[in-house]
N, C-alpha and C positions, 0 to 999 in steps of 0.2 A: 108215547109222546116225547118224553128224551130223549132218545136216542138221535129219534128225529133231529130237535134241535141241537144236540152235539151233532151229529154231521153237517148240519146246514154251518155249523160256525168254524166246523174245521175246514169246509171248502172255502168259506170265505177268509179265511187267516191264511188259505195256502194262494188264493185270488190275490189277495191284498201281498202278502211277502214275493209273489213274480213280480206285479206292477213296482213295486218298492226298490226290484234289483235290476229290472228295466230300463226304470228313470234313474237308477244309478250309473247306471253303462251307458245312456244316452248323456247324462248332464258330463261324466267322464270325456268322452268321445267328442262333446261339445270343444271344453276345455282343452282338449289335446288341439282341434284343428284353430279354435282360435291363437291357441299357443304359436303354431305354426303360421300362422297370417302375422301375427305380430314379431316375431322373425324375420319373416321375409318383408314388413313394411321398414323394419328398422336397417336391414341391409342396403335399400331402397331408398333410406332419408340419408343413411350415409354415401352410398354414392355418389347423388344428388348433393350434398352439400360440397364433397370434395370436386365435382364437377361447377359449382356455383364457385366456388374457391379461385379456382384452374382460370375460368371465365371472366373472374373480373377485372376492369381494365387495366387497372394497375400492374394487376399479375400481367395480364396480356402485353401490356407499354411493355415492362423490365425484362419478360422473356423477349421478345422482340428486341431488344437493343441488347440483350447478351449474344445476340446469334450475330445481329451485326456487328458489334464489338468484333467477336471471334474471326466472322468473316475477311475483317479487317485487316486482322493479324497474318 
């Protein structure tokens, strides 16, 4: 009858330590590709702000009047 139960709890300790290094590699693997979205969002907000920058009218007025300026000359 021992034995028995030593085998049943060594397949389940070696059941339980895959699923344990599974959800390690999956929660890892999670983490890396979020890493990687929030990279490429932040790249994306800074674009975007240097384009919201470039865009607005003031900027737009003063480049506009340096090019005539220039032209003038």
């Amino acid at each position: 009858m021992e034995p028995t139960i030593i085998t049943l709890l060594t397949i389940a300790v070696i059941l339980l330590s895959v699923v344990i290094i599974a959800l390690l590699i999956a929660v890892t693997l999670v983490i890396i590709k979020v890493n990687r979205v929030v990279k490429n969002v932040d790249s994306i907000t800074t674009n975007l702000s240097s384009a919201t920058e470039w865009l607005s009218p003031v900027k737009v007025f003063s480049e506009a009047a340096k090019v005539v300026k220039n032209f003038r000359k």
